[in-house]
MIKE-752157 format. One record per residue (C-alpha): x, y, z; residue in one letter. Coordinates in pm, whole numbers, padded with zeros to 5 digits, always signed. Each point is the difference from the previous one (the first is absolute). Example, Ala and Ser with C-alpha at 12.3 -4.5 7.8 and 13.67 -1.06 7.14 Angstrom:
// residues 2
+01230-00450+00780a/+00137+00344-00066s/
// end
This chain:
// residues 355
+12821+31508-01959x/-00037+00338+00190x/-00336-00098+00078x/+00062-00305+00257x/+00268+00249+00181x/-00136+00306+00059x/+00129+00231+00281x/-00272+00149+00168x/+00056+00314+00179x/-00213+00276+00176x/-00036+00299-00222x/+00211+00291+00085x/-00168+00308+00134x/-00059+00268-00246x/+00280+00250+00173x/+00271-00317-00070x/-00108-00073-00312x/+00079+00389-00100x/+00301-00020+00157x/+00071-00311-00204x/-00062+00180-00334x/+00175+00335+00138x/+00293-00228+00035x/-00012-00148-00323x/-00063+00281-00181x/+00369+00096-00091x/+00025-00371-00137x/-00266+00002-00206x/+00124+00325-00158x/+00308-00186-00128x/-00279-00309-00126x/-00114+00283-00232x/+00358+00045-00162x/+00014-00418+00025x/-00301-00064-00181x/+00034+00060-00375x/+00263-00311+00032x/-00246-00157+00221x/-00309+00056-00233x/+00155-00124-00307x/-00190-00368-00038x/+00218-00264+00030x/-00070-00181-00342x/+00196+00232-00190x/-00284+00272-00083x/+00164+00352+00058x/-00292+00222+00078x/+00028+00184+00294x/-00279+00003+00228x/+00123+00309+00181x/+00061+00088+00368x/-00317+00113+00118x/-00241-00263+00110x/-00328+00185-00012x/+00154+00198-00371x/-00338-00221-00142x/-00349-00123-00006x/+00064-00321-00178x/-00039-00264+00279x/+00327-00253-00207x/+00204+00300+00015x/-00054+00089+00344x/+00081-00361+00125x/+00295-00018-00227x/+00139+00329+00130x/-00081-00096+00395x/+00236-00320-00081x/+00234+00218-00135x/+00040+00137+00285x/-00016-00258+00204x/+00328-00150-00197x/+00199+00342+00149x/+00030-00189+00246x/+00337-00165-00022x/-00059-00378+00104x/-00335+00005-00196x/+00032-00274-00314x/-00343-00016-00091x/-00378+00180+00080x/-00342-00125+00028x/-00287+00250+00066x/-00403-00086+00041x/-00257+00226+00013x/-00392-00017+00068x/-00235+00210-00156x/-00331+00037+00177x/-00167-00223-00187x/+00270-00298+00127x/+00150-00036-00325x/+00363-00058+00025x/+00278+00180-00180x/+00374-00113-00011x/+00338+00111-00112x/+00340-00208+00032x/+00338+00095-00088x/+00320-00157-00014x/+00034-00332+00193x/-00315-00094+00208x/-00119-00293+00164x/-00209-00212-00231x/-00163-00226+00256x/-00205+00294+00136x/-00322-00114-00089x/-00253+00232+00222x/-00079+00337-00201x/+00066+00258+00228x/+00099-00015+00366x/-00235+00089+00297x/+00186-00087+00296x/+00149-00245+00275x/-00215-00301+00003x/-00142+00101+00299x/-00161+00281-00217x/+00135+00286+00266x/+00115+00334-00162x/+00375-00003-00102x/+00335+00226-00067x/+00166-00180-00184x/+00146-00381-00054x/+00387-00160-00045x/+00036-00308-00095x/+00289-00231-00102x/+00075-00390-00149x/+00255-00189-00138x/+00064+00041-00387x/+00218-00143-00226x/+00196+00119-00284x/+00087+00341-00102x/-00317+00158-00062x/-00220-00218+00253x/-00132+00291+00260x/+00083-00019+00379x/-00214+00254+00155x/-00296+00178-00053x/-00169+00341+00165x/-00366+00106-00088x/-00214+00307+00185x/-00341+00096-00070x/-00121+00254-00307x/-00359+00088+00083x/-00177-00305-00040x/+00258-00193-00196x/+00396-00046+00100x/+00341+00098-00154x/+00261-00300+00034x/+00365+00016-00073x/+00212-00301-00072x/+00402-00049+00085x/+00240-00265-00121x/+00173+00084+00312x/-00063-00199+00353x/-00156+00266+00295x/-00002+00260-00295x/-00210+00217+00180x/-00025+00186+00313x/-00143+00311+00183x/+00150+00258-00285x/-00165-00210-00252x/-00328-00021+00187x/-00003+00409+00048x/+00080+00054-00362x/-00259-00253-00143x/-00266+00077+00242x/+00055+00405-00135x/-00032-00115-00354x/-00319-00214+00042x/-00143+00317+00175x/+00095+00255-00294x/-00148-00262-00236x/-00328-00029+00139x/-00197+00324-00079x/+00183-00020-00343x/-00220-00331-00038x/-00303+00129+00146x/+00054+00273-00296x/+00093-00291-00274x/-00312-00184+00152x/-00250+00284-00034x/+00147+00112-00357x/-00095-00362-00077x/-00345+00027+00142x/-00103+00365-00172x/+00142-00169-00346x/-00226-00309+00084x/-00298+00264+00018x/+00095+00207-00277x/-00010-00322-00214x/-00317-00122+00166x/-00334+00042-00069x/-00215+00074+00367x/-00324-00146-00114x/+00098-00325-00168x/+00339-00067+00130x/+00103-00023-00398x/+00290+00207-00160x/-00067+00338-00055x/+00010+00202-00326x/+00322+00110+00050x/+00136-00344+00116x/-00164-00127-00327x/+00112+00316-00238x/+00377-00110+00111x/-00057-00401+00011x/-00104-00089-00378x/+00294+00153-00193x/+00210-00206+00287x/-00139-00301-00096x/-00025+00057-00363x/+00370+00055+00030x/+00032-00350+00203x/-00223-00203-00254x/+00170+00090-00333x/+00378-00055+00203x/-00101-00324+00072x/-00194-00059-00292x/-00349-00105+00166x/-00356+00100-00035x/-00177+00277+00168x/-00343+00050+00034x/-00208+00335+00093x/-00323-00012+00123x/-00242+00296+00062x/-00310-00043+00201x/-00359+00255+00055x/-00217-00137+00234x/-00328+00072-00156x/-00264+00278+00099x/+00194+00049+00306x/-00121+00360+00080x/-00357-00148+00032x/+00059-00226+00300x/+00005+00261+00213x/-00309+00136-00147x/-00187-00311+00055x/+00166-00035+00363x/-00039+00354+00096x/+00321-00019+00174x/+00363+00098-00137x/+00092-00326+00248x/-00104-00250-00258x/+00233+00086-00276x/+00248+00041+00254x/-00046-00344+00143x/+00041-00105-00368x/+00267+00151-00064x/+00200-00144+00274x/-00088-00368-00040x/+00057-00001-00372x/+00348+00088+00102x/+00008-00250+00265x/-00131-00274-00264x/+00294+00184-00303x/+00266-00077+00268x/-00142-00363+00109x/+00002-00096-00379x/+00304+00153-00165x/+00333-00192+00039x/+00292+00139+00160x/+00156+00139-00303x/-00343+00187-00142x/-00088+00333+00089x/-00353+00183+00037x/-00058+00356+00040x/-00278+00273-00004x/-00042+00274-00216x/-00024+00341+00069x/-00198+00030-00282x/-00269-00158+00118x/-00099-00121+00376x/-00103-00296-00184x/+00283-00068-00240x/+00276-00209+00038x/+00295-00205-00164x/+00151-00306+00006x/+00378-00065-00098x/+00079-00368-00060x/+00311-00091-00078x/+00127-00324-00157x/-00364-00054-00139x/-00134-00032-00348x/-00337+00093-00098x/-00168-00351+00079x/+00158+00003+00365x/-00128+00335+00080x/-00337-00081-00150x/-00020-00291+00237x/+00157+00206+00312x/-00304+00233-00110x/-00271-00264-00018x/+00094-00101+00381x/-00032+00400+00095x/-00350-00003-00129x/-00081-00326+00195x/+00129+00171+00320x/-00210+00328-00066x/-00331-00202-00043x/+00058-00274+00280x/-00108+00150+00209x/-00110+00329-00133x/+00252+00293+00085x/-00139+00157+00291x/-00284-00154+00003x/-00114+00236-00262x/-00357-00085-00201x/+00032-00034-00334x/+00387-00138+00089x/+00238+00240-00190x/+00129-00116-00293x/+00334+00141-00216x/+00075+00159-00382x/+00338-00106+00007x/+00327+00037-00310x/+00282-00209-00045x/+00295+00016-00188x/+00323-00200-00074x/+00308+00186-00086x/+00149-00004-00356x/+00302+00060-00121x/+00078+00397+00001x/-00281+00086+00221x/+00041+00282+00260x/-00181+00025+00333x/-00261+00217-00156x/-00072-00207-00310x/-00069-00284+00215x/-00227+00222+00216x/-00124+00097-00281x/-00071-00279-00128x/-00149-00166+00379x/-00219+00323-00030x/-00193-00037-00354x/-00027-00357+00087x/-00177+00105+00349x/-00226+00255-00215x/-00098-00242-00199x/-00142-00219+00275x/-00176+00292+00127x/-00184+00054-00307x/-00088-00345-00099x/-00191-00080+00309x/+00227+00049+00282x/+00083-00329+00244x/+00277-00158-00169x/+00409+00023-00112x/+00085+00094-00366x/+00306-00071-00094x/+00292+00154-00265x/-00060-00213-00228x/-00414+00058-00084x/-00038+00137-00347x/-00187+00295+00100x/+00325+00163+00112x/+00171+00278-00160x/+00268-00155-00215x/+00382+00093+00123x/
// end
């Protein structure tokens, strides 16, 4: 709706601007009182988000709080904020009564693409809770819209106070952005792009928890890739296992579906483990049998002899905790080692220990 009547203006100088937020300043001092009414979510949940936009580092928090504030603003009967990460994906937030026909995921300007201030639009609704009149300015690279039942609802007060708010928001989600982007790389792995140890230490009691609640099997698989340490040794370069490393990840990630999970351990540069949820013993044997196919065809970095894998699996059972299925994933793995490397034992071989 906004979109097709944008208002495009020339961008204040820096001195007005400042005088613009000097002048506000007072007003948004009395949003702070405002917004603990203004926070509370309109569905009936009564947490308070607090007053202070930039109180947190969690990105959903930060947008709810910056529509918080935005509904200080008296003629205000419902939010929407977008926001663009650097990567281009899209984040949104709505609150109270928005337009639902807005389609486009974040706004980026007139349609002349020239910079903008702000936009007011208005249109003829019907009924009591039909919306009349619309304002939206820019937050970084996304946009903060408001949304009045009332015709004209806003004007130049409106624009000031909005246009302060999107500009306190930003660097709190720059902050809620880069928070997201150190956990990404704490729960990363750098050389195979696969969950790290950590990521992996917290995931598998998670979904342990998830399969027995909804009563579904759970598979475990734990994978060596064999006589790793002498590729380098034949190579004479530390490149080679490197290289290996990183496309085995890339070929883990291409293979998995959504809901699966691979990770490296610390253990071992070569070690890793495969969560599968929703998957008996026979489906992960097959998902398994595919993984080998994409190792050998063609060979993993072009390594001669291709490298092969001593891999474990194991189902979960009734009772079990994350470290008796490791457990378990692990014997099976030795096991493969010893009798002749090159292929998947499962949980259910004889020559385990008996639980």
């Amino acid at each position: 709706m906004l979109v097709a009547l944008w208002v495009a203006l020339r961008r204040p100088s820096d001195a007005r601007l400042e005088r613009l937020i000097a002048g506000v300043d007072s007003r948004l001092a009395s949003i702070d009182e405002r917004i603990s009414d203004a926070a509370r979510p309109r569905a009936g949940d009564e947490d308070h988000l607090g007053p202070t936009i930039s109180a947190t580092l969690e990105l959903g928090e930060v947008l709810q709080r910056t529509l918080a504030a935005a509904h200080a603003i008296k003629e205000v009967d419902g939010g929407r904020v977008h926001v663009r990460d650097s990567g281009g994906t899209i984040t949104s937030a709505t609150s109270g009564i928005v337009v639902d026909s807005v389609t486009r995921d974040g706004i980026e300007g007139p349609p002349d693409a020239t910079p903008f201030t702000y936009g007011i639009a208005s249109w003829q609704g019907f009924g009591t809770d039909a919306l009349r009149s619309g304002l939206v300015v820019p937050l970084g690279e996304g946009s903060l819209a408001v949304y009045s039942r009332l015709p004209n609802a806003f004007g130049e007060e409106s624009v000031q106070l909005l246009t302060v708010i999107a500009r306190r928001a930003e660097p709190a989600v720059r902050n809620a952005f880069r928070y997201l982007e150190a956990q990404h790389l704490a729960a990363t792995d750098s050389r195979t792009g696969l969950g790290s140890a950590s990521a992996f230490e917290e995931a598998l009691p998670r979904e342990i928890s998830a399969a027995r609640r909804h009563e579904r099997p759970l598979c475990l698989i734990q994978i060596d890739l064999d006589d790793f340490g002498a590729i380098n040794k034949r190579s004479g370069s530390l490149d080679t296992g490197n290289a290996a490393l990183t496309e085995f990840g890339e070929r883990v990630r291409q293979l998995i579906r959504g809901s699966d999970t691979a990770f490296r351990n610390s253990g071992g540069a070569d070690e890793f483990f495969l969560i599968l949820p929703d998957t008996t013993r026979q489906e992960a044997t097959l998902l398994y049998r595919r993984l080998e196919f994409e190792m050998a065809t063609p060979p993993l970095a072009s390594i001669d002899p291709p490298v092969t894998m001593s891999s474990g699996l194991a189902e979960l059972r009734p009772g079990d905790s994350d470290a008796a299925l490791r457990r378990r994933a692990g014997n099976a793995q030795r096991i493969a080692k010893e009798s002749g490397k090159n292929r998947l034992v499962a949980d259910d071989d004889p020559r385990l220990p008996q639980e």
